[in-house]
N, C-alpha and C positions, 0 to 999 in steps of 0.2 A: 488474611487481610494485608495485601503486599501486592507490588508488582514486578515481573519480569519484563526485561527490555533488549531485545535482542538485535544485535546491528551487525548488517552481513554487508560486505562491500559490490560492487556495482554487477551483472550480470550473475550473480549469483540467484540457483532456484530454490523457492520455497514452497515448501507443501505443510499445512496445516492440519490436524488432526485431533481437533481439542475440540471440550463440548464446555460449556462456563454455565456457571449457578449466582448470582447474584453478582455477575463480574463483566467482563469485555477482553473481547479477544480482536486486534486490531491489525492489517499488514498493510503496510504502508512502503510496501518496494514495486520496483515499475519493471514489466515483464520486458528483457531485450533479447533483442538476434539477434547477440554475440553472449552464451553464454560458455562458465567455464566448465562446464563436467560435473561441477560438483551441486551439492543437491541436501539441503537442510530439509530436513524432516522433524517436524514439531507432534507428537502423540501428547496425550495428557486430558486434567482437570483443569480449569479455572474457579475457584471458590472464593468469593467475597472479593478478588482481586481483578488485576489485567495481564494481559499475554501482549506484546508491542511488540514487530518484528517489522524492525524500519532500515532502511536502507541510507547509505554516506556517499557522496560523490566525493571523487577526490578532493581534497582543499577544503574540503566541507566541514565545521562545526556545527555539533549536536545544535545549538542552537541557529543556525542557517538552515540545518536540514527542517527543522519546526517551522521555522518561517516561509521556506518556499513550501510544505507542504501545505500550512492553512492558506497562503498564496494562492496553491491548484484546486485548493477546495472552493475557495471564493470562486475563484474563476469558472470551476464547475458550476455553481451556485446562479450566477450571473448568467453565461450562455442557456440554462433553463430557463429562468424567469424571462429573459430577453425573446424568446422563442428559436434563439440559433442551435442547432446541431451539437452534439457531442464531437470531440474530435475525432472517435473513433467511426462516426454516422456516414462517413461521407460516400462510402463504397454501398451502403444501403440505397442511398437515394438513386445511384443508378439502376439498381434492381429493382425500384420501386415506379421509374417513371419507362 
């Protein structure tokens, strides 16, 4: 009954490997083409708890990174309801039309 929260700096990869029982296992870092070599690997349980593996822009506090996350979530949220595209959509619709 606890949480881990793991914060890896910008370009960095993560791979997850965890199954949860009554808990949430969450990543919240944003895949780049620039990254550095190195390469987090996360194996494991989650029980009654949470697994968080979030990511810091430079200059960033923990509390900034929270805020533009629920930010890009909203935003997600919005361009669904509104019927626009994903931002990652847009190479689809050429193969579509």
């Amino acid at each position: 009954m606890g949480s881990v929260e793991i914060i890896v700096p910008p370009g960095m990869a993560v791979e997850i490997e965890a199954s949860s029982t009554l808990g949430n296992i969450e990543q919240r870092t944003e895949p780049s083409p620039f990254t550095t070599g190195s390469v987090l690997r996360t194996r494991g349980r989650v029980k009654l708890g949470n697994l968080e593996v979030g990511m810091l822009r430079v200059g960033e506090s923990h509390r900034d990174a929270r805020r533009r996350y629920r930010w890009e979530r909203r935003m997600a949220r919005r361009r669904m309801r509104h019927g626009h595209l994903p931002a990652g959509a847009i190479g689809l619709v050429a193969l579509r039309d």
